[in-house]
C-alpha positions in Angstrom: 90.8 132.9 140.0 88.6 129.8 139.4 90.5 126.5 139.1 91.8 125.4 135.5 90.2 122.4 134.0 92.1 119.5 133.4 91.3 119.8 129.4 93.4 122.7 130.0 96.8 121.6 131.2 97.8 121.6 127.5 96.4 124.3 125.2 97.4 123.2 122.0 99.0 126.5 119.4 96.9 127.7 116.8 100.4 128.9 114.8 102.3 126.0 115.1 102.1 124.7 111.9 102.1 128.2 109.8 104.8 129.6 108.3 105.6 132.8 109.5 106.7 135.1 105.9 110.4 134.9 106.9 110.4 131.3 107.5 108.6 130.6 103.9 111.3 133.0 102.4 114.2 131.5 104.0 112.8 127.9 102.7 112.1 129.5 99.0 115.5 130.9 99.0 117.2 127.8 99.9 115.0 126.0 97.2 116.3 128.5 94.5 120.0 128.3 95.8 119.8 124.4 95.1 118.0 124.8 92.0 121.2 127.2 90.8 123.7 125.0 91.6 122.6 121.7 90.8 120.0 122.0 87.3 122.7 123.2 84.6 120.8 121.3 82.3 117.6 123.1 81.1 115.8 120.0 80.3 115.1 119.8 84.2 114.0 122.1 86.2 112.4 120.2 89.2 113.9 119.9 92.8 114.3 115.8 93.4 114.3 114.3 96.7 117.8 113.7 96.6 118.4 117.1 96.7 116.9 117.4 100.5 119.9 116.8 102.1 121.3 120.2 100.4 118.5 122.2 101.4 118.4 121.1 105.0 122.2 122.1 105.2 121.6 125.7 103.4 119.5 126.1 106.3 121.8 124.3 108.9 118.5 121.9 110.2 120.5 120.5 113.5 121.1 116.8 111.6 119.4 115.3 114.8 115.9 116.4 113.3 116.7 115.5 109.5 118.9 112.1 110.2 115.6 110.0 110.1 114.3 111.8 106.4 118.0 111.4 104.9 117.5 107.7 106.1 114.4 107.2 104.1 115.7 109.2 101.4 118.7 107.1 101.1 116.3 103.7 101.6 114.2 104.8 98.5 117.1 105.1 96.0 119.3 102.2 96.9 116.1 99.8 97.2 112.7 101.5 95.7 113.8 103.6 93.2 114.3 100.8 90.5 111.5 98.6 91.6 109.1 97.9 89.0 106.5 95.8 91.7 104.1 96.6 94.2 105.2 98.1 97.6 105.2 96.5 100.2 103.3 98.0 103.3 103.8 94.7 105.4 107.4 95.8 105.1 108.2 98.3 107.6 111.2 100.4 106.1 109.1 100.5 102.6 105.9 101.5 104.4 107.8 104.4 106.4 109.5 105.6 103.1 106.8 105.8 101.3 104.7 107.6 104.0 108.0 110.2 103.7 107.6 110.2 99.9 103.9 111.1 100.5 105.2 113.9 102.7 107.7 115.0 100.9 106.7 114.6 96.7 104.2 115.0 94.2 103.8 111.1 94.8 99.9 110.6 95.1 98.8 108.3 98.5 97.0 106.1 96.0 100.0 105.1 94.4 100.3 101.0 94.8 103.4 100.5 92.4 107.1 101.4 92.6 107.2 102.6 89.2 104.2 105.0 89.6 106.7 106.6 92.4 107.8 110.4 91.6 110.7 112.0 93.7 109.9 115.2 92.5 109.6 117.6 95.5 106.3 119.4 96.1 107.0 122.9 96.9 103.6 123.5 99.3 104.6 120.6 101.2 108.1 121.2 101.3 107.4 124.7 103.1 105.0 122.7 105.4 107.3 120.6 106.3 110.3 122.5 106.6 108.5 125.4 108.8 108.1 123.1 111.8 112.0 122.0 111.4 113.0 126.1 111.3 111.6 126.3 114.5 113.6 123.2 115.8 116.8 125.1 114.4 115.6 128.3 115.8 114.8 127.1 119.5 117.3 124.1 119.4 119.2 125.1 122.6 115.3 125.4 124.4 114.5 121.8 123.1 118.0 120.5 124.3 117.7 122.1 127.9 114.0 121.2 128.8 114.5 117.4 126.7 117.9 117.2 129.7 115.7 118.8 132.7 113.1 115.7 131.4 115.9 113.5 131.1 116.6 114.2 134.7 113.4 113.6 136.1 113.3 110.6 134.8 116.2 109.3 137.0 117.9 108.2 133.7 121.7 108.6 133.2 122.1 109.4 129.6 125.7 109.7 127.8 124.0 111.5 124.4 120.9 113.0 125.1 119.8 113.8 121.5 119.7 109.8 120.7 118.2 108.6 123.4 114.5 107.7 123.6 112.0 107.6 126.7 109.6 104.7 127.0 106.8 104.9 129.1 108.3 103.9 132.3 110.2 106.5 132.6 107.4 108.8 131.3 105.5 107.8 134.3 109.2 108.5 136.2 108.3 112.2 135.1 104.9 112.4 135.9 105.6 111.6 139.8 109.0 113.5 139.9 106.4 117.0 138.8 103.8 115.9 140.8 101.7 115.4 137.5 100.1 112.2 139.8 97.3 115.2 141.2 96.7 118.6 139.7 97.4 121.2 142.3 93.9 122.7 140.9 91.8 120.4 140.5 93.4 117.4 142.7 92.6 115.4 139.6 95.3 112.7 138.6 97.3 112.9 135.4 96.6 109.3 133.8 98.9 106.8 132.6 96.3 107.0 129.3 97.1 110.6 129.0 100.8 110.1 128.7 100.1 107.9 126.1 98.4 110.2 124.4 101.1 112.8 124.1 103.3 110.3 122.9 100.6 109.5 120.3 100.3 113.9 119.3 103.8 113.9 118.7 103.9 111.4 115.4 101.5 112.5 113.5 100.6 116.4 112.4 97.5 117.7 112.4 96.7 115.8 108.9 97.6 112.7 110.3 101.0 112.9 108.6 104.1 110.5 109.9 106.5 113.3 111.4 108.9 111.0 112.5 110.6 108.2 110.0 112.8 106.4 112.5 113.3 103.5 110.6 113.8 101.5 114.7 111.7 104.1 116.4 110.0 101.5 118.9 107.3 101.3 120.3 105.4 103.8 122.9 108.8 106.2 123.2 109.7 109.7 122.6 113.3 111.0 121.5 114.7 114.2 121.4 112.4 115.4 117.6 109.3 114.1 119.7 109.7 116.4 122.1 110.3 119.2 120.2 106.9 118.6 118.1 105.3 118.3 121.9 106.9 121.7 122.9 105.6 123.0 119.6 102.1 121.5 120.1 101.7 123.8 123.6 103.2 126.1 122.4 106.5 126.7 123.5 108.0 128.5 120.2 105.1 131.0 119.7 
């Protein structure tokens, strides 16, 4: 067998992102149930932001994965929702709820007011979004055992693994402690640059979309929903 190339190591998934048909039903059907029980009144008939929170519990999202939207969510209405100015993208919990809005809503990218805001859900992107958080729910117990063996290797002692987050001197821990310093293959060495850039793969998706609105998220690290989105990058859930 020839020797793998290094642009090899990590083959990125081609079905990541994609909704399988039961994932896209199980979303629908928890957008229906929430639209029963909370629009008795016929004059509206759209799903709001606020109304996340229900649907992530109707499908019983680990909160570990949804903590940092509910955050935003709960940032927008207490102190964006009745703001008539400008927002503020120098400000970063305003610039990170809005990129969730953007995610999230109908809310156009181009939008440079608060009152030009709209927290009406967007159905195609909910379903994009919530397919990658399914597959956290569904291979939770997978993320949690590999993110501890990583913790591990790391030589870090860690009281709750799902809030803690890696910086890159422990990433590099990692890298020596699975001899990712020289491919077995090739003898080429993993760089530092490389580690990087997985951390870099796993906060955006593949439309340069925030994944991750950690209000305190800091600076080159990964927690425990980064490394699910690098498990799904390679792979791991298909």
């Amino acid at each position: 067998m020839p020797p793998r190339k290094k642009k090899d190591r990590f083959v990125l998934s081609q079905t990541y992102e994609q909704p399988t048909p039961e994932i896209e039903d199980e979303i629908l059907e928890a957008y229906s149930d929430v639209l029963g029980e909370d629009k008795d009144e016929e004059e509206d008939q759209d799903l709001r932001l606020s109304h996340l929170p229900q649907v992530f519990r109707i499908l019983k999202i680990p909160r570990v994965f949804v903590r940092d939207i509910e955050t935003a969510i709960e940032y927008y209405y207490n102190h964006m929702g009745t703001k008539t100015g400008t927002i503020d993208r120098a400000n970063a919990k305003q610039s990170i709820t809005f990129d969730m809005l953007e995610s999230y809503t109908i809310t156009s990218p181009t939008v440079k007011t608060h009152a030009e805001i709209l927290d009406i859900v967007d159905i195609d992107k909910l379903i994009r979004n919530l397919t990658r958080l399914v597959k956290f729910r569904d291979n939770f117990a997978h993320i949690k055992s590999s993110w501890q063996l990583f913790l591990e290797h790391s030589g870090s002692k860690v009281a709750n693994i799902e809030n803690f987050k890696m910086e890159l001197p422990q990433l590099k821990s990692v890298k020596t402690q699975l001899n990712l310093d020289n491919d077995q293959h090739t003898g080429e060495r993993l760089s530092d640059g490389f580690m990087i850039d997985m951390l870099g793969c796993c906060k955006l998706d593949s439309r340069e979309r925030l994944l991750n609105f950690e209000f305190k998220s800091g600076g080159a690290s990964v927690g425990i929903k980064d490394f699910a989105e690098i498990l799904g990058r390679i792979g791991e859930f298909d």
